[in-house]
C-alpha positions as CSV (number, residue, x, y, z in Angstrom):
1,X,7.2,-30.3,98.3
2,X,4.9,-27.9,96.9
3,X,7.2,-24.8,97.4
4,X,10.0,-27.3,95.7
5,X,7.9,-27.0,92.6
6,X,7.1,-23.9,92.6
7,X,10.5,-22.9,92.7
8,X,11.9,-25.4,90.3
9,X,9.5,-24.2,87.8
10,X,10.0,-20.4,88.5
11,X,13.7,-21.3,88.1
12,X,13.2,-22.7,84.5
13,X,10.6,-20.2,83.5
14,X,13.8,-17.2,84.1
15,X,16.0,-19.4,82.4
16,X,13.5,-19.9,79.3
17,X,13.3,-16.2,79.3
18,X,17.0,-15.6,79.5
19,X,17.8,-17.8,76.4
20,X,14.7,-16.9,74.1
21,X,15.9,-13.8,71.6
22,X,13.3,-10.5,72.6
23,X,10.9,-10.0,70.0
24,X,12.3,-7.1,68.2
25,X,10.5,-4.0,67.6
26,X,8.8,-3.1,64.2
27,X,9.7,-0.4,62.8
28,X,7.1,2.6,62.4
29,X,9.3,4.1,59.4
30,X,11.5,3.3,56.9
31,X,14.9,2.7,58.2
32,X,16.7,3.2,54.8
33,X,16.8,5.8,52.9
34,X,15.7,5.3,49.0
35,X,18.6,6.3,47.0
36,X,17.9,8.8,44.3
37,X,17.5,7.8,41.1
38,X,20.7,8.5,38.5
39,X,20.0,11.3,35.9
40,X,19.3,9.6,32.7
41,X,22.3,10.3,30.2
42,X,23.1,9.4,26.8
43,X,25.8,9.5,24.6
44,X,27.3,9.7,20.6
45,X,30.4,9.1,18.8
46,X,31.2,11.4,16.3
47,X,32.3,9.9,13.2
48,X,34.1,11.9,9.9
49,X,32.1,12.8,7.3
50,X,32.6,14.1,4.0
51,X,36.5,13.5,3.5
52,X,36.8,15.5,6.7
53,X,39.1,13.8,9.5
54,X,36.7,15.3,12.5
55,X,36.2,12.7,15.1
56,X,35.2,12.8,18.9
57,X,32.6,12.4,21.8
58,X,29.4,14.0,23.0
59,X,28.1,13.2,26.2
60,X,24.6,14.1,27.8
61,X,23.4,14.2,31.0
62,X,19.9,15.5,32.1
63,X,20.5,18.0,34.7
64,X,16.7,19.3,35.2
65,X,13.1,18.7,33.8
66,X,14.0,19.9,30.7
67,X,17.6,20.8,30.8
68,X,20.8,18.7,29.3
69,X,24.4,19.4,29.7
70,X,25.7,18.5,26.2
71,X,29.6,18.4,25.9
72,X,31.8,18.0,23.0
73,X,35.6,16.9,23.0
74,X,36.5,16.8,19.4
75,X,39.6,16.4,17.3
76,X,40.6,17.0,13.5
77,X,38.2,19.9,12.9
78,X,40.0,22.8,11.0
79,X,40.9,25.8,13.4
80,X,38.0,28.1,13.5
81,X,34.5,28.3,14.1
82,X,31.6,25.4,12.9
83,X,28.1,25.3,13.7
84,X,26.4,22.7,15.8
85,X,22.9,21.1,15.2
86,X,21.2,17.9,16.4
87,X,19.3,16.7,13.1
88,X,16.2,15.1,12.6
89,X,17.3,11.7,12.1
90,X,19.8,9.4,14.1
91,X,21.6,8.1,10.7
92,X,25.0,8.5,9.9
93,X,25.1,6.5,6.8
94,X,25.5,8.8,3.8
95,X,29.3,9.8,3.5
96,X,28.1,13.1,3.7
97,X,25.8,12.5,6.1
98,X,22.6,14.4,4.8
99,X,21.3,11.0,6.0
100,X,20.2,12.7,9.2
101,X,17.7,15.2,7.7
102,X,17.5,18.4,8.2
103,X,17.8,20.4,11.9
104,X,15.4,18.6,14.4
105,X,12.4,21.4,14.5
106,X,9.2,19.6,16.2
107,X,7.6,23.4,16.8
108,X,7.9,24.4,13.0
109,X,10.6,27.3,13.8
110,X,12.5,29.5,11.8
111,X,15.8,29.1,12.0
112,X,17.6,31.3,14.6
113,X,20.4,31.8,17.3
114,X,19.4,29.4,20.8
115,X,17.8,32.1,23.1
116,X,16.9,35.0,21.2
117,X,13.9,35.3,18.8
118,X,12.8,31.9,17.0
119,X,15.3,29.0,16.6
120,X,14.8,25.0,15.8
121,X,15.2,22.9,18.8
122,X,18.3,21.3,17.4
123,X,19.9,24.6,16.7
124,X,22.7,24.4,19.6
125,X,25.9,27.1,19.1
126,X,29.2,27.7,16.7
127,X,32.0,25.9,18.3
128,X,35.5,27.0,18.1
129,X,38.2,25.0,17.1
130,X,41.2,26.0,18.2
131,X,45.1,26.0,16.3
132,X,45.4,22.4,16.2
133,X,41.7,21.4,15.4
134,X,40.5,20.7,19.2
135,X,36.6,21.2,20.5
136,X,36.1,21.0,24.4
137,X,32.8,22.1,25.5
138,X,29.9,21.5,27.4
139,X,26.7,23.8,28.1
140,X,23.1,23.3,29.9
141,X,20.4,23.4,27.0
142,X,17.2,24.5,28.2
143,X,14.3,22.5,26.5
144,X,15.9,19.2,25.7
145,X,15.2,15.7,27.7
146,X,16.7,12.1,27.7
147,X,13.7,10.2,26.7
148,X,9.8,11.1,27.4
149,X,7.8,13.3,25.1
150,X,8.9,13.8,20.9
151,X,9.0,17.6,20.7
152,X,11.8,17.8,23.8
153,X,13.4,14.4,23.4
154,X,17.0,14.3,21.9
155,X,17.4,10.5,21.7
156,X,18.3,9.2,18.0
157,X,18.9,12.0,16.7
158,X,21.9,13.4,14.8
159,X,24.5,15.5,15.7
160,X,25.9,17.2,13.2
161,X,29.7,19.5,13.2
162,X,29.3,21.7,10.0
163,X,32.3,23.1,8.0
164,X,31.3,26.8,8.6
165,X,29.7,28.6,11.3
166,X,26.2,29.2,11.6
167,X,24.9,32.8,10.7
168,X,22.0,32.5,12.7
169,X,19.6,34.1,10.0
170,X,19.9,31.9,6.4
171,X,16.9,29.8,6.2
172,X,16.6,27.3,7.2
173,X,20.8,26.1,7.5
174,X,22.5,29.3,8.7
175,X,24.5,28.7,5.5
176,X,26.7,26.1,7.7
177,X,28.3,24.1,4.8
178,X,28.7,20.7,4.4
179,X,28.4,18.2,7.4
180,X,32.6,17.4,8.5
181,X,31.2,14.9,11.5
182,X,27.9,13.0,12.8
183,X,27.0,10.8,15.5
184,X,23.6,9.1,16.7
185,X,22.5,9.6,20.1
186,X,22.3,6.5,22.2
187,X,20.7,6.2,26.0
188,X,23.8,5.4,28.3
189,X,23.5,2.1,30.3
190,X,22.8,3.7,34.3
């Protein structure tokens, strides 16, 4: 009777066993990996200004500590060159748009062509417009962020498409002309 009992209980401890789940394992690491975090990016619509019919799109996307890829799609410009500068103010409101200040310049710079001697921080390039008034462009600016600290950050400022090109050397405009198109830069929802 004894044995009978033993085995009757050494049958239902194996089947207790059988049917309870195993105690999984804890892991020692992480088993996902993190995904990486978006660049930040940012963007502005570029309105007419000043009579002009100039309209378009720039985009940003920080590509690097300090580095943005900036890129313009424009229409309505008249064919040839017009200088680029972000501005020290994100306003677009004056119908000529002088609302936006002059070119942003947090290190007190002469003005100057990007990359050689001194230039203002919002001094960016002449774009070219071609027969029928179209911009397409994009470039990596070095020293620019989305955000962070005031003397690299391009958020609310202007963008400004003047009606001449920029001769890198007349203080403290480059002798650009009037402002034909400004936009406000805006952080992107990522």
């Amino acid at each position: 009777m004894r044995l009978q009992n033993v085995s009757i209980t050494a049958v239902f401890l194996t089947l207790l066993m059988a049917c309870t789940p195993a105690k999984k394992e804890e892991a020692t690491e992480t088993q996902t990996e993190e995904m990486p975090a978006a660049n930040p990016t940012a963007s502005a619509t570029m309105n007419s200004a000043s009579g002009s019919t100039a309209n378009g799109t720039a985009t940003f996307e920080q590509t690097g500590e300090k580095t943005v890829r900036m890129t313009i799609e424009m229409i309505g410009l008249t064919p040839g060159e017009h200088a680029l500068h972000l501005h020290e103010f994100g306003d677009c409101s004056a119908p000529d748009a002088t609302s936006a200040g002059g070119h942003w310049n947090p290190g007190g710079m002469q003005h100057g062509k990007r990359g050689e001697g001194e230039y203002h921080a919002g001094d960016v390039i002449n774009l070219v417009a071609d027969a029928e008034g179209k911009v397409s462009w994009s470039e990596e600016i070095e020293g620019w962020t989305i955000g962070g600290d005031e003397t690299t950050n391009i958020l609310n400022k202007g963008i400004i498409i003047h009606d001449k090109l920029d001769d890198f050397k007349t203080q403290p405009t480059g002798a650009a002309g009037g402002r034909v198109a400004c936009g406000v830069i805006s952080a992107s929802n990522n």
